[in-house]
N, C-alpha and C positions, 0 to 999 in steps of 0.2 A: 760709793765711789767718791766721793765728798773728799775732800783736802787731798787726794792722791792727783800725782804731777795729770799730766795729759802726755800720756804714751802711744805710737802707732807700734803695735805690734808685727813683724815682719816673717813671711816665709817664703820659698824659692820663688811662686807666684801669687800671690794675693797679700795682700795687707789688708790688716784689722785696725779702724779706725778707731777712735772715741766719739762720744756723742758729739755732737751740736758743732762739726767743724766742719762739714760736706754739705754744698749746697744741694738743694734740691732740681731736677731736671722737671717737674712739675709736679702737680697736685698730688698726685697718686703720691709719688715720692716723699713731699713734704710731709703731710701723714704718718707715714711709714718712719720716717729719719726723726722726727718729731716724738718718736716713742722708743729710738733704737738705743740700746746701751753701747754698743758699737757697729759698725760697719763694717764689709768681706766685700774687700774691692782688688779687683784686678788689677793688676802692675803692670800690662803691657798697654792696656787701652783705658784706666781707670775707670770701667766702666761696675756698676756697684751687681753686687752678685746676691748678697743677702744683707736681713736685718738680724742684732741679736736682740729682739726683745723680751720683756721679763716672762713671757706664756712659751718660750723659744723661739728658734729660729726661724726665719722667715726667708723664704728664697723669694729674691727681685729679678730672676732669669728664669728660662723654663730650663729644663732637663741639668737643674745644679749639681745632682750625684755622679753628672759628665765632667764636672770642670777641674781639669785641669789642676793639682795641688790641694784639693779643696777637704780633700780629708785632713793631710795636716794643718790646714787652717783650722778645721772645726777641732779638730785636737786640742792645737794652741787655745782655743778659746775654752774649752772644758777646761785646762789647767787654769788658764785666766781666773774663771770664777771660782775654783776650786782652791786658790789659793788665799792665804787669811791675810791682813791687810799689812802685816808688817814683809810678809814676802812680796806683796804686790809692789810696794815698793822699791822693795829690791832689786825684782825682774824690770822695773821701771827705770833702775841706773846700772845694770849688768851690762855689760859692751862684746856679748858673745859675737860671735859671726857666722854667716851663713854659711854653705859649700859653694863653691864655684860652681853650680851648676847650669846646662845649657850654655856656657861660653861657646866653646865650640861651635855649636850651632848657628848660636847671633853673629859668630865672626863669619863664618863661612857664609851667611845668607848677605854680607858684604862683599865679597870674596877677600876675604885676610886671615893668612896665618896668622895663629898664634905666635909661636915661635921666631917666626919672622918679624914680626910688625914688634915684640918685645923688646930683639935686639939691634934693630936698627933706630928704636924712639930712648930705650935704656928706662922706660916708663914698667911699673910695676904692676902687675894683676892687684884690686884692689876687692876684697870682698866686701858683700854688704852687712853690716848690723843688725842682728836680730828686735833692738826695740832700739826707738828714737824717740828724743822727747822734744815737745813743742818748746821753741824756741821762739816766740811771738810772732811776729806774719811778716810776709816780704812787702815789699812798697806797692805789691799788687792786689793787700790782703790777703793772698793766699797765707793758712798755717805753714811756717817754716820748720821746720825737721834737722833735728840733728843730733848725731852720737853726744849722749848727757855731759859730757866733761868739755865740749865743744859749745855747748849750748850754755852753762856757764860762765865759760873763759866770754862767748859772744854780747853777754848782759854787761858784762864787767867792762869788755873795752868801749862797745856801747855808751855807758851811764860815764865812762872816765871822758870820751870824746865828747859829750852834751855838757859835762861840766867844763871843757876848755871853748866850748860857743860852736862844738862840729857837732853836725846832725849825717848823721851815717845809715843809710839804708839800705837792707839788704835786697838782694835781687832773684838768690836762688841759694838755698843747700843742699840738701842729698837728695842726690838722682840716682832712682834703681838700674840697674843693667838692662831690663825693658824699655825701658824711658830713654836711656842713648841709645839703644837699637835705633827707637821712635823718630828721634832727631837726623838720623841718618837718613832715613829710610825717608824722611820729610823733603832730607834737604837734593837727595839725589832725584826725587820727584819733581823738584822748582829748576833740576839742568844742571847742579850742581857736581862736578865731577871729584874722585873719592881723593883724590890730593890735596885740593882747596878744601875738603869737609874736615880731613885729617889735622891741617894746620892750623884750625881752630879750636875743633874737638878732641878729645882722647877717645880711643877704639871701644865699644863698650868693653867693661870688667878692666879698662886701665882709667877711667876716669876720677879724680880725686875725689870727686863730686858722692863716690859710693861709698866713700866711707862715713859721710854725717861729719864730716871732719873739716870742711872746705867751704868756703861763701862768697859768695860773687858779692860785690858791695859799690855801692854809688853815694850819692847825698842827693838833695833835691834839685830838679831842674836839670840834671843833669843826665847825658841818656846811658841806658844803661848799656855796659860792655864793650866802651869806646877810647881808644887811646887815650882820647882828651881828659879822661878822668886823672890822670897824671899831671894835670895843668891846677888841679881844684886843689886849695887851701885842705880839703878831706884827705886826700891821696897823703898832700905833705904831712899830714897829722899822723897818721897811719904809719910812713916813713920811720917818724921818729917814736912815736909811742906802742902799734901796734906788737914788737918783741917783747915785752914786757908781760903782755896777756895772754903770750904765747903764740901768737900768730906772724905766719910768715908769708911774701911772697910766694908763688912756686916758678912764674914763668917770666922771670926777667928777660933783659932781652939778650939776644945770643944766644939763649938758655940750651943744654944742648938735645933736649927734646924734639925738636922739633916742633914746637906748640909755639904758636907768634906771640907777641910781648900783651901779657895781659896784667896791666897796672891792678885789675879788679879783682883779681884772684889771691886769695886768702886762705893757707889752711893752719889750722892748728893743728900743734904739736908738742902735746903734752912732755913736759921733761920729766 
C-alpha cells in the first residue's frame, strides 16, 4: 500500500477506511486499528463494524452478517485487494457515483417530499462518490475527504493563498446522506423547528456537501460558519482569486435557494 494516495472507499452504507486515520474508542480498539489495513465503518452513526487485517477480517460488532450493506462492502474490499497496483490507483481517482439509494426514506423520516422540497428550493438531488481521497485534515484534525479533482484544485488554492500571506482552513467536505439525516435529526432534538433547519442546511441527498465537491472554509481565529467571515482579508482573497482554481461561491445572498448567505461555502467546479 506504500506511495498509493489514501482513499475512503464508499458504498450505500458503510465506508472502508485506510489505515492509521480512525481514532481509537479504546484499548481493545487501538490494538485492533493498529494492525488494520482498512476499516468497515458505518455511515449513519460512524460507528466501526470490522477490521481488514492481514489473517482477515475481523468484526468489531457482534452479529456483522446482519449489517445492513455489509456484503457489498466486503465485496468492495475483495476487489480492493484483488486489484494490482496500477488499477488501485485508478479506482483511487475514478469519480464513479453511488445510486440514490434510501432517499426517500431519510426525507420521509423528516416529513419532506421529494419532489416538493426540489421545486420549491430549485436545489439538485446530489449523489455520493464511490471513493474519495484525503485531502489533509480540517482545522479540527479530522482527515478531510473529497472527490480527487476537488481535492486537487483544494491544495492548489490552498499553497497559492499561503503564498499571498492567507492561511485558509478548512472546516468540513463531503458529508454522506446518513450524516445530514444525522444533523437534522440532532437539530430538531435541541427544539429546532424544520424551516429554521432548512434555511441553513440542504435536505439530505441535496446537499453540495455529497458530492466531495464543496468546503466549508475559514482562516484562524476565526469562528467557523459565520457571516463575519465575509469581513476577514481570507474571504476577500477568495473573492478575487478563488475562480481561477475553480471554485465558486454557491449561496450568495438573495440566492434563490432558499439557503441563507454562506460567505464559507465553496464548491468546485471543474470546467
Amino acid at each position: 500500500m506504500r506511495g498509493q494516495p489514501q482513499v475512503l472507499f464508499n458504498t450505500g452504507e458503510i465506508e472502508i477506511w485506510p489505515r492509521g486515520l480512525l481514532r481509537a474508542h479504546g484499548n481493545q480498539d487501538a490494538r485492533v486499528l493498529a494492525r488494520a489495513r482498512h476499516v468497515l465503518r458505518r455511515k449513519r452513526d460512524g460507528r466501526y463494524l470490522a477490521a481488514d487485517l492481514p489473517e482477515g477480517v475481523l468484526p468489531m460488532v457482534e452479529r456483522l452478517p446482519r449489517e445492513p450493506g455489509i456484503g457489498d462492502a466486503l465485496d468492495l474490499l475483495d476487489a480492493i485487494h484483488a486489484a494490482p497496483p496500477a488499477r488501485a490507483r485508478a479506482m483511487a481517482s475514478d469519480v464513479d457515483q453511488l445510486p440514490l439509494s434510501r432517499l426517500q426514506e431519510r426525507l420521509h423520516q423528516l416529513g419532506l417530499d421529494e419532489a416538493r422540497y426540489a421545486a420549491e428550493t430549485g436545489l439538485e438531488l446530489v449523489p455520493e462518490p464511490t471513493r474519495l481521497s484525503l485531502a489533509g485534515f480540517d482545522r479540527y484534525r479530522r482527515p478531510l475527504w473529497l472527490a480527487a479533482p476537488a481535492a486537487r484544485a483544494w491544495d492548489h488554492l490552498r499553497r497559492a493563498a499561503w503564498a499571498d500571506g492567507i492561511a485558509l482552513e478548512a472546516i468540513s467536505g463531503y458529508r454522506s446522506h446518513a450524516y445530514q439525516l444525522g444533523i437534522f435529526q440532532r437539530k430538531r432534538d435541541r427544539g429546532q423547528d424544520m424551516a429554521r433547519i432548512l434555511a441553513v442546511n440542504a435536505a439530505p441527498g441535496f446537499s453540495e456537501h455529497h458530492s466531495g465537491l464543496a468546503l466549508d472554509l475559514s482562516c484562524p481565529g476565526e469562528p467557523p460558519a459565520e457571516e463575519s467571515f465575509e469581513s476577514t482579508p481570507a474571504f476577500e482573497w477568495l473573492r478575487g482569486n478563488a475562480a481561477a482554481h475553480g471554485f465558486h461561491m454557491s449561496y450568495p445572498r438573495d440566492n434563490p435557494h432558499g439557503i441563507i448567505y454562506e460567505p464559507w461555502h465553496w464548491r468546485f467546479k471543474d470546467a
